[in-house]
C-alpha positions in Angstrom: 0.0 0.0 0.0 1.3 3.5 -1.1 1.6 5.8 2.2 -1.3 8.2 2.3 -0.5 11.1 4.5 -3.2 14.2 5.4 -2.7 17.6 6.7 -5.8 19.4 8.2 -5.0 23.1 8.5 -7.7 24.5 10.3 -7.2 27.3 13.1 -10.3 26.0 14.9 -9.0 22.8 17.4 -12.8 21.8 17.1 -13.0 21.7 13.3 -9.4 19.9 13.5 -11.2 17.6 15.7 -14.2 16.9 13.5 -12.3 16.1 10.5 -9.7 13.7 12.1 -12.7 11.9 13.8 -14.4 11.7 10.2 -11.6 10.5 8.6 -10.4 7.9 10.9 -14.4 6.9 11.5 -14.8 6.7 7.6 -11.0 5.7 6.4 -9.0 4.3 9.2 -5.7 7.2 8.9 -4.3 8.1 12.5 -2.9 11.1 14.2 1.1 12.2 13.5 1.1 12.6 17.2 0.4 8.7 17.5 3.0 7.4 14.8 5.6 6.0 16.8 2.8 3.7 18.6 1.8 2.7 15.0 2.8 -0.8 13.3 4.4 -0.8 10.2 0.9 -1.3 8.3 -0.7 1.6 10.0 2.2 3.6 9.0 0.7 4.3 5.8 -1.8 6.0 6.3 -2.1 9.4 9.0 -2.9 12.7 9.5 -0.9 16.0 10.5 -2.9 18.6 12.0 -1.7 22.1 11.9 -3.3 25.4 13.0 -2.3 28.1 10.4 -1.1 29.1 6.7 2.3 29.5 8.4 2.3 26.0 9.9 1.2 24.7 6.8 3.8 25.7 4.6 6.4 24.7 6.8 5.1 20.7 7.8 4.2 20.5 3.7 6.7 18.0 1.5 6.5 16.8 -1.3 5.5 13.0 0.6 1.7 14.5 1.6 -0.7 13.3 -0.6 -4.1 15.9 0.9 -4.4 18.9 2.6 -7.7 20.0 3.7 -7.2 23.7 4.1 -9.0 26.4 5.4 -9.6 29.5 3.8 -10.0 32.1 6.9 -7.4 31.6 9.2 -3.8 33.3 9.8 -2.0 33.1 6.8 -4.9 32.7 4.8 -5.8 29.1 2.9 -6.3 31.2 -0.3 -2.9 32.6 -0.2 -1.2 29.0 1.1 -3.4 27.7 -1.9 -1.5 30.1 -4.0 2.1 29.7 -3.2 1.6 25.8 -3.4 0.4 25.8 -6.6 3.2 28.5 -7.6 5.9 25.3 -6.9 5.7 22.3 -9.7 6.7 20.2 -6.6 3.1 20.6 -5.2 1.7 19.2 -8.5 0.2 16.3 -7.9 -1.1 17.3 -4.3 -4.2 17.2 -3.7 -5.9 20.7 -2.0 -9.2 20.6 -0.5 -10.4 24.3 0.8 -12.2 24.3 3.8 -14.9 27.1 4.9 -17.7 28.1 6.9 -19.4 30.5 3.9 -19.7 29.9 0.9 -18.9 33.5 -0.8 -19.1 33.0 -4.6 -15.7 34.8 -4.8 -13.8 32.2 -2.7 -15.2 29.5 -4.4 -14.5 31.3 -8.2 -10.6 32.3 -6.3 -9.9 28.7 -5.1 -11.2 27.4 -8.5 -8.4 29.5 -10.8 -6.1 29.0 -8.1 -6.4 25.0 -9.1 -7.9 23.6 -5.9 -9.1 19.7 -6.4 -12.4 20.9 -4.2 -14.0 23.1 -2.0 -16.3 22.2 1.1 -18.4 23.9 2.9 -17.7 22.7 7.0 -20.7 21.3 7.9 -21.4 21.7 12.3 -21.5 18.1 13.6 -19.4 14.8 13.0 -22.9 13.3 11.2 -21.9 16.3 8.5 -18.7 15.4 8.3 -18.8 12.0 7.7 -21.3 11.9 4.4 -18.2 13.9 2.8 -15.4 11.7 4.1 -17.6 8.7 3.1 -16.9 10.5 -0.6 -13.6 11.5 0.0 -13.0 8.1 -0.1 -14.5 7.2 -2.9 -13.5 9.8 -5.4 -9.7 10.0 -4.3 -8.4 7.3 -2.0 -10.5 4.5 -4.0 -10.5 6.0 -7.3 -14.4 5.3 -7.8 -16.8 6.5 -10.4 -19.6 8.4 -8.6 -22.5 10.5 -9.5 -22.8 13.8 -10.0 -25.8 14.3 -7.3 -23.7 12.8 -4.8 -20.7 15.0 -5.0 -23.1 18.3 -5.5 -24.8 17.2 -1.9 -21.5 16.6 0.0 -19.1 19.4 -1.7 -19.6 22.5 -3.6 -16.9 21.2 -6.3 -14.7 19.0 -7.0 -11.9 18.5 -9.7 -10.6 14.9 -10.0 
Protein backbone atom coordinates (compact mmCIF):
# COMPACT_ATOMS: atom_id res chain seq x y z
CA UNK A 1 0.00 0.00 0.00
CA UNK A 2 1.30 3.48 -1.09
CA UNK A 3 1.56 5.79 2.19
CA UNK A 4 -1.29 8.24 2.26
CA UNK A 5 -0.53 11.09 4.51
CA UNK A 6 -3.16 14.24 5.36
CA UNK A 7 -2.70 17.55 6.71
CA UNK A 8 -5.84 19.37 8.21
CA UNK A 9 -4.97 23.14 8.47
CA UNK A 10 -7.70 24.55 10.34
CA UNK A 11 -7.16 27.34 13.14
CA UNK A 12 -10.26 26.02 14.93
CA UNK A 13 -8.95 22.78 17.37
CA UNK A 14 -12.80 21.84 17.12
CA UNK A 15 -12.99 21.68 13.34
CA UNK A 16 -9.44 19.93 13.54
CA UNK A 17 -11.24 17.63 15.71
CA UNK A 18 -14.23 16.88 13.48
CA UNK A 19 -12.29 16.11 10.46
CA UNK A 20 -9.70 13.74 12.05
CA UNK A 21 -12.69 11.86 13.84
CA UNK A 22 -14.43 11.74 10.20
CA UNK A 23 -11.64 10.46 8.63
CA UNK A 24 -10.37 7.90 10.95
CA UNK A 25 -14.36 6.85 11.50
CA UNK A 26 -14.82 6.73 7.59
CA UNK A 27 -11.03 5.73 6.35
CA UNK A 28 -9.04 4.29 9.24
CA UNK A 29 -5.72 7.18 8.92
CA UNK A 30 -4.25 8.05 12.49
CA UNK A 31 -2.89 11.11 14.18
CA UNK A 32 1.14 12.20 13.47
CA UNK A 33 1.12 12.61 17.18
CA UNK A 34 0.36 8.73 17.49
CA UNK A 35 3.05 7.40 14.79
CA UNK A 36 5.57 6.03 16.84
CA UNK A 37 2.77 3.72 18.55
CA UNK A 38 1.81 2.75 15.01
CA UNK A 39 2.84 -0.80 13.33
CA UNK A 40 4.38 -0.83 10.17
CA UNK A 41 0.90 -1.29 8.25
CA UNK A 42 -0.74 1.62 10.00
CA UNK A 43 2.18 3.64 9.03
CA UNK A 44 0.70 4.28 5.84
CA UNK A 45 -1.79 6.02 6.32
CA UNK A 46 -2.10 9.41 8.97
CA UNK A 47 -2.88 12.67 9.47
CA UNK A 48 -0.91 15.98 10.48
CA UNK A 49 -2.89 18.58 12.02
CA UNK A 50 -1.68 22.08 11.93
CA UNK A 51 -3.26 25.44 12.98
CA UNK A 52 -2.35 28.08 10.43
CA UNK A 53 -1.14 29.05 6.71
CA UNK A 54 2.32 29.48 8.38
CA UNK A 55 2.26 25.95 9.94
CA UNK A 56 1.20 24.73 6.80
CA UNK A 57 3.78 25.72 4.63
CA UNK A 58 6.41 24.70 6.78
CA UNK A 59 5.08 20.66 7.79
CA UNK A 60 4.23 20.50 3.65
CA UNK A 61 6.75 18.02 1.55
CA UNK A 62 6.47 16.76 -1.33
CA UNK A 63 5.48 12.99 0.64
CA UNK A 64 1.68 14.48 1.61
CA UNK A 65 -0.74 13.32 -0.58
CA UNK A 66 -4.12 15.92 0.94
CA UNK A 67 -4.37 18.88 2.56
CA UNK A 68 -7.67 19.99 3.74
CA UNK A 69 -7.24 23.70 4.10
CA UNK A 70 -9.04 26.44 5.41
CA UNK A 71 -9.59 29.54 3.83
CA UNK A 72 -10.02 32.13 6.87
CA UNK A 73 -7.38 31.62 9.21
CA UNK A 74 -3.80 33.30 9.79
CA UNK A 75 -1.96 33.14 6.77
CA UNK A 76 -4.90 32.67 4.83
CA UNK A 77 -5.77 29.14 2.87
CA UNK A 78 -6.31 31.20 -0.35
CA UNK A 79 -2.95 32.57 -0.16
CA UNK A 80 -1.19 28.99 1.10
CA UNK A 81 -3.45 27.70 -1.87
CA UNK A 82 -1.46 30.14 -4.02
CA UNK A 83 2.10 29.73 -3.20
CA UNK A 84 1.59 25.79 -3.45
CA UNK A 85 0.43 25.79 -6.55
CA UNK A 86 3.20 28.45 -7.63
CA UNK A 87 5.90 25.27 -6.94
CA UNK A 88 5.71 22.30 -9.66
CA UNK A 89 6.71 20.24 -6.62
CA UNK A 90 3.13 20.63 -5.18
CA UNK A 91 1.73 19.21 -8.48
CA UNK A 92 0.22 16.28 -7.87
CA UNK A 93 -1.13 17.29 -4.34
CA UNK A 94 -4.18 17.23 -3.70
CA UNK A 95 -5.94 20.71 -2.04
CA UNK A 96 -9.24 20.59 -0.51
CA UNK A 97 -10.43 24.30 0.80
CA UNK A 98 -12.15 24.28 3.82
CA UNK A 99 -14.88 27.11 4.92
CA UNK A 100 -17.74 28.10 6.94
CA UNK A 101 -19.42 30.49 3.89
CA UNK A 102 -19.70 29.89 0.86
CA UNK A 103 -18.87 33.47 -0.79
CA UNK A 104 -19.10 33.04 -4.62
CA UNK A 105 -15.71 34.77 -4.85
CA UNK A 106 -13.84 32.18 -2.66
CA UNK A 107 -15.25 29.49 -4.36
CA UNK A 108 -14.50 31.28 -8.15
CA UNK A 109 -10.65 32.34 -6.32
CA UNK A 110 -9.94 28.73 -5.15
CA UNK A 111 -11.19 27.43 -8.50
CA UNK A 112 -8.42 29.49 -10.81
CA UNK A 113 -6.08 29.03 -8.06
CA UNK A 114 -6.45 24.98 -9.12
CA UNK A 115 -7.86 23.61 -5.94
CA UNK A 116 -9.10 19.74 -6.36
CA UNK A 117 -12.35 20.94 -4.16
CA UNK A 118 -13.95 23.08 -2.03
CA UNK A 119 -16.31 22.17 1.07
CA UNK A 120 -18.42 23.91 2.90
CA UNK A 121 -17.69 22.73 6.97
CA UNK A 122 -20.65 21.26 7.88
CA UNK A 123 -21.40 21.68 12.30
CA UNK A 124 -21.52 18.13 13.61
CA UNK A 125 -19.39 14.78 12.96
CA UNK A 126 -22.90 13.33 11.21
CA UNK A 127 -21.86 16.25 8.52
CA UNK A 128 -18.72 15.42 8.25
CA UNK A 129 -18.78 11.96 7.66
CA UNK A 130 -21.29 11.89 4.45
CA UNK A 131 -18.15 13.90 2.78
CA UNK A 132 -15.37 11.70 4.12
CA UNK A 133 -17.60 8.73 3.05
CA UNK A 134 -16.92 10.50 -0.60
CA UNK A 135 -13.62 11.52 0.00
CA UNK A 136 -12.95 8.09 -0.15
CA UNK A 137 -14.50 7.23 -2.88
CA UNK A 138 -13.46 9.84 -5.44
CA UNK A 139 -9.70 10.04 -4.28
CA UNK A 140 -8.40 7.33 -1.97
CA UNK A 141 -10.51 4.48 -3.98
CA UNK A 142 -10.50 5.96 -7.30
CA UNK A 143 -14.37 5.28 -7.80
CA UNK A 144 -16.81 6.54 -10.40
CA UNK A 145 -19.59 8.36 -8.62
CA UNK A 146 -22.45 10.49 -9.51
CA UNK A 147 -22.78 13.84 -9.99
CA UNK A 148 -25.81 14.25 -7.28
CA UNK A 149 -23.75 12.75 -4.80
CA UNK A 150 -20.75 15.04 -5.01
CA UNK A 151 -23.09 18.25 -5.52
CA UNK A 152 -24.80 17.18 -1.87
CA UNK A 153 -21.49 16.59 0.00
CA UNK A 154 -19.09 19.38 -1.71
CA UNK A 155 -19.65 22.48 -3.63
CA UNK A 156 -16.93 21.18 -6.28
CA UNK A 157 -14.70 18.97 -7.00
CA UNK A 158 -11.95 18.46 -9.73
CA UNK A 159 -10.55 14.85 -9.98
Amino acid sequence: MEKIKIIISDDSATHRFLIREAIETQIGFFKSDDYQKLDETDKNKYIIEVSDGNQTLDTISEDINFLFLDINMPKDGLEVLEELRANSAYDNLVIIMLTSSDLKSEIELSKKLKANAFLLKPYNIAGWDSKFRLFNKVFINKEEVHEDEINSNFIYIIK
